[in-house]
C-alpha positions in Angstrom: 3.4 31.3 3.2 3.6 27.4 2.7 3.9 25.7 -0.8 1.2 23.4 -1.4 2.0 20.4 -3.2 -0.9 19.2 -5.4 -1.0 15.8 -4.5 -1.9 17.4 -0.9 -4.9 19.0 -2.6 -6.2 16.1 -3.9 -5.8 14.2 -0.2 -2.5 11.7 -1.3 -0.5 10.8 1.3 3.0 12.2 1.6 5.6 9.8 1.1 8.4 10.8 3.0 6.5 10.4 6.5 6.4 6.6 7.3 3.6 7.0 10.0 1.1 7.3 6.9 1.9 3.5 6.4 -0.6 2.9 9.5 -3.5 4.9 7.7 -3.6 1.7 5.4 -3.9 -0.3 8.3 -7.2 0.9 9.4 -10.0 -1.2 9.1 -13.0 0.9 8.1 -13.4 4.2 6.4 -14.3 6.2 8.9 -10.7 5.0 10.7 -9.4 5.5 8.0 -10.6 9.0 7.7 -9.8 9.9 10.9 -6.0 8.9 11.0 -5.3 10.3 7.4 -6.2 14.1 9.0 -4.4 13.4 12.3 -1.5 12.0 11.1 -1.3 14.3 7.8 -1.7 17.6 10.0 0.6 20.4 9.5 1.1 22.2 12.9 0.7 25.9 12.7 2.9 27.0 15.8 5.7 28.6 15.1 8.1 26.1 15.7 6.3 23.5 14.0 5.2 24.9 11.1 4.7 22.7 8.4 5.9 19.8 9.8 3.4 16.6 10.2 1.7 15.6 13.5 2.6 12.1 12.5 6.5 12.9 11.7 6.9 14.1 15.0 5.2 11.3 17.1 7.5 8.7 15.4 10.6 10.3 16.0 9.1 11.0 20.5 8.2 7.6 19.9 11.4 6.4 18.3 13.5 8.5 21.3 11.6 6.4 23.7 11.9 3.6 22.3 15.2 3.1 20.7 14.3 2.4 17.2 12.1 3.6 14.1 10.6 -0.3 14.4 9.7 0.3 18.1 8.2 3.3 17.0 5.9 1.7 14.3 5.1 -0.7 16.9 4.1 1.6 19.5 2.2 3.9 17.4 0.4 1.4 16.1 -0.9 -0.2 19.6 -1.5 3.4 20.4 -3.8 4.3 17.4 -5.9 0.7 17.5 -4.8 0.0 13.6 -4.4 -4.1 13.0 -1.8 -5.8 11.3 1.9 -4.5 11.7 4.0 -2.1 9.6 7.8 -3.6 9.1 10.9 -1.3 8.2 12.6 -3.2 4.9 15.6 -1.4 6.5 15.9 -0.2 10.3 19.1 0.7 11.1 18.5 0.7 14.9 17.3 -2.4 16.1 15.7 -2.7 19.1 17.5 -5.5 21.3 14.7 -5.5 23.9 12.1 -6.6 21.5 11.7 -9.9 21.2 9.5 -10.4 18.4 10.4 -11.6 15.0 10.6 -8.6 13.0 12.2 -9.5 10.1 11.4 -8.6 6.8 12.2 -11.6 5.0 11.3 -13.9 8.3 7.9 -12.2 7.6 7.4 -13.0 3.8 8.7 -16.6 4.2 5.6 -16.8 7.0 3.2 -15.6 5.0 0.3 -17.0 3.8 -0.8 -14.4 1.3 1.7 -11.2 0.1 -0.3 -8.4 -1.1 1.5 -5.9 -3.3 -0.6 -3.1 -2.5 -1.1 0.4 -4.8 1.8 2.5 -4.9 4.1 4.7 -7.3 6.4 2.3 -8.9 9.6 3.5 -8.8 8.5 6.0 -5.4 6.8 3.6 -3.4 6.8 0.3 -4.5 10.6 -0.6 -6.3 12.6 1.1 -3.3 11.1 -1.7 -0.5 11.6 -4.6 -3.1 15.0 -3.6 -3.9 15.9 -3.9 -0.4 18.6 -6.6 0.6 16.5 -9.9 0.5 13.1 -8.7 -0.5 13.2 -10.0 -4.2 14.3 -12.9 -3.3 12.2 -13.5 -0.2 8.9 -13.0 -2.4 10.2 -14.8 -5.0 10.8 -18.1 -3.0 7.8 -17.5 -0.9 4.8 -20.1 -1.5 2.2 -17.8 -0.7 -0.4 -16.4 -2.9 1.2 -13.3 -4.4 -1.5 -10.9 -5.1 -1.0 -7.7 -7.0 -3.4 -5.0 -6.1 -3.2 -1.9 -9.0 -3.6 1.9 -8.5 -7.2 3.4 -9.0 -6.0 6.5 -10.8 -2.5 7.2 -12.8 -0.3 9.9 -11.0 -0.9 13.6 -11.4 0.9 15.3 -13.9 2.9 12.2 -15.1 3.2 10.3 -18.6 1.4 6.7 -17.0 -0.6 4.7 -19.1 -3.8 4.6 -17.9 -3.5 0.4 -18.5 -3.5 -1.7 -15.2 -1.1 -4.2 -17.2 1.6 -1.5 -17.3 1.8 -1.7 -13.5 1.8 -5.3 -12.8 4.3 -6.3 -15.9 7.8 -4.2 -14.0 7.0 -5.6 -11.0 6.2 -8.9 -12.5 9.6 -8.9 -14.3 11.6 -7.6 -11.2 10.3 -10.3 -9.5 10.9 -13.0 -11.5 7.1 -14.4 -11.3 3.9 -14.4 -12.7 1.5 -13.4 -10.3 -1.0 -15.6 -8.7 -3.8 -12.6 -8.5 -4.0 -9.1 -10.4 -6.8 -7.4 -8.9 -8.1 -4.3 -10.4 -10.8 -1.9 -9.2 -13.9 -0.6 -11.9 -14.6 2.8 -9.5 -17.0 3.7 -9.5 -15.9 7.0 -9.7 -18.2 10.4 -9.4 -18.2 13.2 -12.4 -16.6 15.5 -9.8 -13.5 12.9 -8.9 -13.1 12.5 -12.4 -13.1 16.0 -13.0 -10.6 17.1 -10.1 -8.4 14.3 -11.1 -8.2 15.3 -14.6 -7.1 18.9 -13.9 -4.2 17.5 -12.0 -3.1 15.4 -15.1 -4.6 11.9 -13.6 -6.9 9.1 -15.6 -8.9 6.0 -13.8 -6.6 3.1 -14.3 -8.5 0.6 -16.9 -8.0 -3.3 -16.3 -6.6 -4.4 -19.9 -7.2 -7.9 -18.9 -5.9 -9.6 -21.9 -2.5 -8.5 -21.7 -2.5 -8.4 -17.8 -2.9 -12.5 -18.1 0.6 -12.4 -19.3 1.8 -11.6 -16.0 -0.8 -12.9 -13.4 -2.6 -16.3 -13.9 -5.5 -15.1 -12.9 -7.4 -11.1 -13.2 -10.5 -9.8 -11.0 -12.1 -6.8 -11.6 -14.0 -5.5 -8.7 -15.7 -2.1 -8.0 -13.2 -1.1 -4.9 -13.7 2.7 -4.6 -14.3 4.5 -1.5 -17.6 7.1 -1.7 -16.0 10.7 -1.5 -14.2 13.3 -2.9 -10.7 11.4 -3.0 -10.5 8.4 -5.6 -9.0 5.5 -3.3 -9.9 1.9 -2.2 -12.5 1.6 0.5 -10.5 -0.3 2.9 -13.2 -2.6 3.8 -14.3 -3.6 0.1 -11.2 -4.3 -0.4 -10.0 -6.6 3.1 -13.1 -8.6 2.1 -12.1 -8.9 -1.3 -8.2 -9.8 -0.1 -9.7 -12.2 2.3 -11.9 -14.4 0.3 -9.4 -14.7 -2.4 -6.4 -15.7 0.5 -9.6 -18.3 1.9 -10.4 -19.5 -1.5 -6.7 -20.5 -1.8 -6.0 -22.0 1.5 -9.4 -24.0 1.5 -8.8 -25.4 -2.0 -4.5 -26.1 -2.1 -4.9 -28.4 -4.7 -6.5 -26.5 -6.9 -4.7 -23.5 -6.4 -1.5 -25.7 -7.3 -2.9 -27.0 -10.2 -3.4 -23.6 -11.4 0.4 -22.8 -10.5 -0.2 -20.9 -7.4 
């Protein structure tokens, strides 16, 4: 018999499989839906067990291909997601692929880095702390957006206070952040209830003290309909989008502001 993990009863992605990263990716819900069960599925053959549809299609992908970049690549042409998930580290690059792939190439590009939800020191401080990723945001003159968890993680000490994930990531970096955006729910008496029996409480935009780390706060209502607690992927693209439009319609004042 298989150990269930808790964080798999409540739907969260696990973290060591890097072809979740694609679920993000997908532009509606129903997508969205749709790749989190195919790419989350545990095969039941024998020699399988346990292990995740999506961890084994990187790694035929990545033999085919030459590199866990490649693979990303492929996978993600294959599955219709848009955008482009980049490695921080890949230590097989792929000499026949011509396109810029650089982490740091990327950010310097940019016209908008999001920092999207994440466990800090899991998810999120591991790809900053990456050779050149610090200081590649840091130098960047995009809009630097910081997008904060809807719910704390189960079973752990987090303050339920969206300022208490923006300020260490704020202070690694070394800025204040142009947006800190913050989602209201809503959230169903039965989420809350499920998530409370796992130890988790709805993240609460503190906005006062989050304005010492992000010049400006939004609070939107970003969550997905459902049983799972998450960001509908569509509410919050739009909501991304207008604030990157906003800002590359009006430079001026966006500078003037200190963005």
């Amino acid at each position: 018999m298989l150990a269930v993990d808790p964080k798999d009863q409540l739907g969260s992605l696990p973290r060591d499989d890097a072809s979740l990263c694609l679920v993000g990716l997908a532009p509606t819900v129903e997508e969205n839906v749709v790749l989190r069960t195919l790419l989350s599925h545990r095969m039941e053959s024998s020699e399988w067990r346990g292990a995740h549809f999506g961890t084994a299609l990187l790694q035929a992908m990545e033999e085919i291909g030459g590199s866990r970049q490649a693979a990303l690549d492929t996978a993600a042409e294959l599955l219709g997601v848009r955008g482009r998930v980049l490695l921080a580290m890949d230590g097989t690059p792929n000499l026949k692929d011509r396109r810029p792939h650089g982490v740091r190439e990327s950010i310097a590009d940019a016209d908008l880095i999001v920092i999207a939800p994440g466990h800090l020191e899991v998810d999120l401080i591991p790809v900053l702390c990456c050779p050149g990723v610090v200081e590649a945001v840091r130098d960047s003159r995009a809009l630097k957006v910081m997008v904060t968890k809807i719910m704390t993680a189960e079973g752990s000490d987090e303050v339920p206070h969206a300022s208490q994930h923006v300020r260490p990531l704020a202070e690694l970096i070394g800025i204040q952040f142009d947006v800190a955006l913050t989602s209201s729910g809503p959230f169903s008496r039965g989420q809350v209830r499920a998530y409370a029996a796992a130890g988790a409480l709805p993240i609460q935009a503190d906005t006062e003290a989050m304005m010492r780390y992000a010049r400006r706060v939004l609070t939107e209502q970003l969550g997905a309909a459902g049983h799972l607690a998450r960001h509908d992927p569509e509410e919050l693209g739009q909501c991304l989008v207008e604030i990157g439009a906003e800002h590359l319609l009006n430079p001026g004042e966006a500078e003037a502001q200190g963005a």
